[in-house]
Residue frames as qw, qx, qy, qz and C-alpha x, y, z in Angstrom:
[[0.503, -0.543, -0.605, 0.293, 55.54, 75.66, 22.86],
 [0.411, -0.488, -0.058, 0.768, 57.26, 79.05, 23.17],
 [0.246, 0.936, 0.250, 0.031, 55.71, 82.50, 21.82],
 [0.477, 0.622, -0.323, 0.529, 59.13, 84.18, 23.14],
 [0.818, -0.315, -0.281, 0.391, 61.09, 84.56, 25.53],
 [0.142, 0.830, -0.024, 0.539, 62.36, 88.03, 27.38],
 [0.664, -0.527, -0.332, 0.414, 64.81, 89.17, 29.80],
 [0.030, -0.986, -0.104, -0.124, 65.44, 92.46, 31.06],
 [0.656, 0.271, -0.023, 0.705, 68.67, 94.77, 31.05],
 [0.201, -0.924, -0.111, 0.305, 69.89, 98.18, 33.28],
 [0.192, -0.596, 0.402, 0.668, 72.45, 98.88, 30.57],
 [0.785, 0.464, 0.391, -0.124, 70.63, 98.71, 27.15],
 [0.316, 0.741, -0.576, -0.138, 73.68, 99.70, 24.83],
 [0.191, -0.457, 0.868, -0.048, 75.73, 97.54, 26.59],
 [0.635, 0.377, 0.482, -0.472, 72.84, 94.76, 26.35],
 [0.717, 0.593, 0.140, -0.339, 72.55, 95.10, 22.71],
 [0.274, 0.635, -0.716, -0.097, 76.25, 95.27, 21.41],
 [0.225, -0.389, 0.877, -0.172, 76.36, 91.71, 23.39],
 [0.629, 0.357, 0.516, -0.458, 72.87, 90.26, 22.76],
 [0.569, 0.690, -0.244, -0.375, 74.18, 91.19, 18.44],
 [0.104, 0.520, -0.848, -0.029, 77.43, 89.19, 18.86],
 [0.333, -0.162, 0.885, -0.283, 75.72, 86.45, 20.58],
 [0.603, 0.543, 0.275, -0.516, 72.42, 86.27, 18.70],
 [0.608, 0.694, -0.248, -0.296, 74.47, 86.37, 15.41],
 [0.330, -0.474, 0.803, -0.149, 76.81, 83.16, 16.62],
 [0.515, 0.273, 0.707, -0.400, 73.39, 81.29, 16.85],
 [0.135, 0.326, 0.750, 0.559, 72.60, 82.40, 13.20],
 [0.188, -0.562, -0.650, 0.476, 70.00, 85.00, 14.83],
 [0.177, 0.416, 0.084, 0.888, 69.42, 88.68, 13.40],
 [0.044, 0.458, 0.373, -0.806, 67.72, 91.28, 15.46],
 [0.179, 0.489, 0.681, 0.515, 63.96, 92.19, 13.44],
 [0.109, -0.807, -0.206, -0.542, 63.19, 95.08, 15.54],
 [0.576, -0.162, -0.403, 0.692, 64.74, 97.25, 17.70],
 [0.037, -0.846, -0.210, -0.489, 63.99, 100.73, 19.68],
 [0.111, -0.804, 0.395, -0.432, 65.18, 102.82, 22.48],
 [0.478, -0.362, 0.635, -0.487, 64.60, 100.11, 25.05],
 [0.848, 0.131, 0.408, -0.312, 64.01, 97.09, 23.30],
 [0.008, -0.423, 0.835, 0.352, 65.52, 94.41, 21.05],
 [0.899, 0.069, 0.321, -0.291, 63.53, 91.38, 19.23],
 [0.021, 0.349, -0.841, -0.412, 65.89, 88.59, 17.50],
 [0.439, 0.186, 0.879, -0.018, 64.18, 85.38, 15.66],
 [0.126, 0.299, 0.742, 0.586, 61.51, 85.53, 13.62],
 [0.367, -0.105, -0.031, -0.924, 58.39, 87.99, 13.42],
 [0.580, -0.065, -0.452, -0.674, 56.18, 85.52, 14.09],
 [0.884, -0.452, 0.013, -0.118, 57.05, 83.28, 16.71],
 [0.882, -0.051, -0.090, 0.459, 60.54, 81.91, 18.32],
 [0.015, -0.902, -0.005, -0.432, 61.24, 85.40, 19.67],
 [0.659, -0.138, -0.348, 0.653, 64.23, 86.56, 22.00],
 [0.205, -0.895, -0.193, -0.346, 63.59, 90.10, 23.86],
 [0.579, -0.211, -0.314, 0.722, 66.12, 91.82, 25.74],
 [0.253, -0.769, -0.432, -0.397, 64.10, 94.99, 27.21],
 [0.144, -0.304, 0.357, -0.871, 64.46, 98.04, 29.97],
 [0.064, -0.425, -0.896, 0.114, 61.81, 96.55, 32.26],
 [0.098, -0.579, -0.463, -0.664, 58.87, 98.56, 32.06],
 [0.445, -0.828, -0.338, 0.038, 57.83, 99.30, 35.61],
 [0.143, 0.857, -0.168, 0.466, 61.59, 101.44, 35.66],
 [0.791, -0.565, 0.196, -0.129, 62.27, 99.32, 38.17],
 [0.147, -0.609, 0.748, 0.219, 66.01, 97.23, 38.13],
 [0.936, 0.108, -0.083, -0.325, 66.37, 94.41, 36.35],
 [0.443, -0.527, 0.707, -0.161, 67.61, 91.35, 38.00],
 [0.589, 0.165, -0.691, -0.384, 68.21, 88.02, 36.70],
 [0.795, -0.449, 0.090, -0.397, 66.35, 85.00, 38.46],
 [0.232, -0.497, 0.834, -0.062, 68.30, 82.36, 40.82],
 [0.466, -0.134, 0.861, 0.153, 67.85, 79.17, 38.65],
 [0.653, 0.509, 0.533, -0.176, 66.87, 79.91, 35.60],
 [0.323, -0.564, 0.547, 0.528, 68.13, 79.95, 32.10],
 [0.708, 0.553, -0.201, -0.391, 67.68, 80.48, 28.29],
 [0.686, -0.076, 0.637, 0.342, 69.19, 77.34, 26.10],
 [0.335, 0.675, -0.286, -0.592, 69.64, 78.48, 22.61],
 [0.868, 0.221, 0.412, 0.164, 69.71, 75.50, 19.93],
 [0.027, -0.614, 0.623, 0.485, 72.92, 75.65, 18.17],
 [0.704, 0.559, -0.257, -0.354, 73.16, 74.02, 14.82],
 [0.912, 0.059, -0.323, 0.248, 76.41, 72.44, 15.71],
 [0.707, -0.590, -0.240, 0.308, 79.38, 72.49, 18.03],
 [0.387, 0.322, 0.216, 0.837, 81.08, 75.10, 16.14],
 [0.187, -0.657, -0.441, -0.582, 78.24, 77.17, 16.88],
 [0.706, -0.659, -0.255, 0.050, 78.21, 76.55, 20.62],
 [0.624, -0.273, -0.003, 0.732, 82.08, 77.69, 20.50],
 [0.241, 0.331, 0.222, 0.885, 81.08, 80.57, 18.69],
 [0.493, -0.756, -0.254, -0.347, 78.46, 81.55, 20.90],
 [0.647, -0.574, -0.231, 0.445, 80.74, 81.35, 24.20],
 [0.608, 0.115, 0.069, 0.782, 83.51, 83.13, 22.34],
 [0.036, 0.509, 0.169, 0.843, 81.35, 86.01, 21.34],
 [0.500, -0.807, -0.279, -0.143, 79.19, 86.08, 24.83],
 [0.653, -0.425, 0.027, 0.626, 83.09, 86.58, 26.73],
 [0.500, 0.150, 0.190, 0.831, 84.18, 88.80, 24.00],
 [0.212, -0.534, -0.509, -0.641, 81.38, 91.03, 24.40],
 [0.171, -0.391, 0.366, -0.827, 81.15, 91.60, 28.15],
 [0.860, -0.361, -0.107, -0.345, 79.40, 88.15, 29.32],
 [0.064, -0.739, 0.654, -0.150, 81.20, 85.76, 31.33],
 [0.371, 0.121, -0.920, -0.020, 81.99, 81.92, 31.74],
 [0.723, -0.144, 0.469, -0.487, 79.60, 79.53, 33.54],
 [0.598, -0.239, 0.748, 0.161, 81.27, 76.81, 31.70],
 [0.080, -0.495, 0.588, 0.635, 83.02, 75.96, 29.00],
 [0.845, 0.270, -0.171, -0.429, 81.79, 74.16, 25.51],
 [0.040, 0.272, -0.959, 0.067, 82.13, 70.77, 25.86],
 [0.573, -0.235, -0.685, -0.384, 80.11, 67.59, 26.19],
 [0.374, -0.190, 0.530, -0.736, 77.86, 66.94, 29.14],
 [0.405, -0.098, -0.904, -0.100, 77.13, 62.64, 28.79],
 [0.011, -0.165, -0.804, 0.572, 75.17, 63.17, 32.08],
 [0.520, 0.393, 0.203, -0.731, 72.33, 64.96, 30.43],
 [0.918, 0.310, 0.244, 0.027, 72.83, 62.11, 26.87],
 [0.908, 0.137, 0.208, 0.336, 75.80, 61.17, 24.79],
 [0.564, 0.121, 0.162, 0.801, 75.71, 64.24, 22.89],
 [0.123, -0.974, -0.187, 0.028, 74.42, 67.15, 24.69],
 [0.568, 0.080, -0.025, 0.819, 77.25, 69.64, 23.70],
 [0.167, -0.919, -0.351, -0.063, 76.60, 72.95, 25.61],
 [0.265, 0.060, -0.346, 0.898, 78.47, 76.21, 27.23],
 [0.279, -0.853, -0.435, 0.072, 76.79, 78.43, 29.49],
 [0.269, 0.162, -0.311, 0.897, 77.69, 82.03, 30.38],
 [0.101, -0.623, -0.396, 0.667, 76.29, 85.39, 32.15],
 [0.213, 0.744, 0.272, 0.571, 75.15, 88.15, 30.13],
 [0.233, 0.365, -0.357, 0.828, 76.52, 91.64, 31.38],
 [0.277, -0.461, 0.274, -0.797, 73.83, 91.89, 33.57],
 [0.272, -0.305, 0.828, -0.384, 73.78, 88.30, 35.18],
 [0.710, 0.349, -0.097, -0.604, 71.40, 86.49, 32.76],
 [0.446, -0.498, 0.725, 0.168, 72.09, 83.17, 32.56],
 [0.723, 0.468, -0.218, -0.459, 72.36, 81.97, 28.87],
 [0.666, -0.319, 0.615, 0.276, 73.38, 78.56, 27.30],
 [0.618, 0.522, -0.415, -0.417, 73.73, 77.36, 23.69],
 [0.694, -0.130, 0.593, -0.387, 73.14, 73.78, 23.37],
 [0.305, 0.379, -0.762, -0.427, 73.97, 70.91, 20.34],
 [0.711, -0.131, 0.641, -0.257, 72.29, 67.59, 20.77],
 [0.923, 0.346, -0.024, -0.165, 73.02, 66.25, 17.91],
 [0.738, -0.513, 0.284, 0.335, 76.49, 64.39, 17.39],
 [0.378, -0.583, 0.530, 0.486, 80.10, 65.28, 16.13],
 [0.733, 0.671, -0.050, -0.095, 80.37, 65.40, 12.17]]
C-alpha cells in the first residue's frame, strides 16, 4: 500500500545518529544518505525518510499521527524503545501488550528528538 513514508527533522545529525539506532533495532539499514536526507528499507519500495524539509521552513510533527514499524518479535519492540530513549527520543509508552487493540498486539511508542511520534509493533504471539 505504502511507497514510503517521510518525516522531517530541524536537527539532521541529531536525527540520524537516532533514526541509525532505531532503524537498526527493527533490522533496518540506511541505503542512502546525504547532507539533508536519510532513506532506510529497501531501494525499491517500503522506504523510511527522515529529511530537512525542503521549503527551509521548520519541521513540526503532526497532532495525531504516527509511524508503526513491524517488529519481528517482542525482543525487537524492546530493542527499538531502548535504542529510541538511548538516543535522544523519549517514552510515550512502554513495550508491553495492548489486548484492547487483539490478544497480541505488543507495541511501545516514543518521540523522536524532534517530536515525531514513532511505534514498533509485534502482532504475532510470545514464543
Amino acid at each position: 500500500m505504502f511507497s514510503h513514508i517521510t518525516v522531517g527533522t530541524n536537527d539532521f545529525e541529531r536525527a540520524s545518529v537516532f533514526y541509525d539506532a532505531v532503524m537498526a533495532a527493527l533490522g533496518h539499514v540506511c541505503f542512502v544518505s546525504g547532507e539533508t536526507h536519510r532513506g532506510y528499507g529497501q531501494t525499491s519500495n517500503n522506504q523510511f525518510w527522515v529529511l530537512s524539509p525542503f521549503d527551509k521552513a521548520a519541521a513540526v510533527p503532526g497532532n495525531g499521527n504516527h509511524v508503526a514499524f513491524l517488529a519481528p518479535d517482542r525482543a525487537a519492540v524492546h530493542a527499538f524503545h531502548a535504542a529510541a530513549v538511548a538516543n535522544g527520543g523519549s517514552d510515550e509508552g512502554a513495550p508491553g501488550l495492548r489486548p484492547h487493540y487483539h490478544p497480541n498486539y505488543y507495541g511501545a511508542y516514543v518521540r523522536d528528538p524532534d517530536g515525531n511520534k514513532l511505534q514498533a509493533v509485534c502482532h504475532r504471539a510470545e514464543d
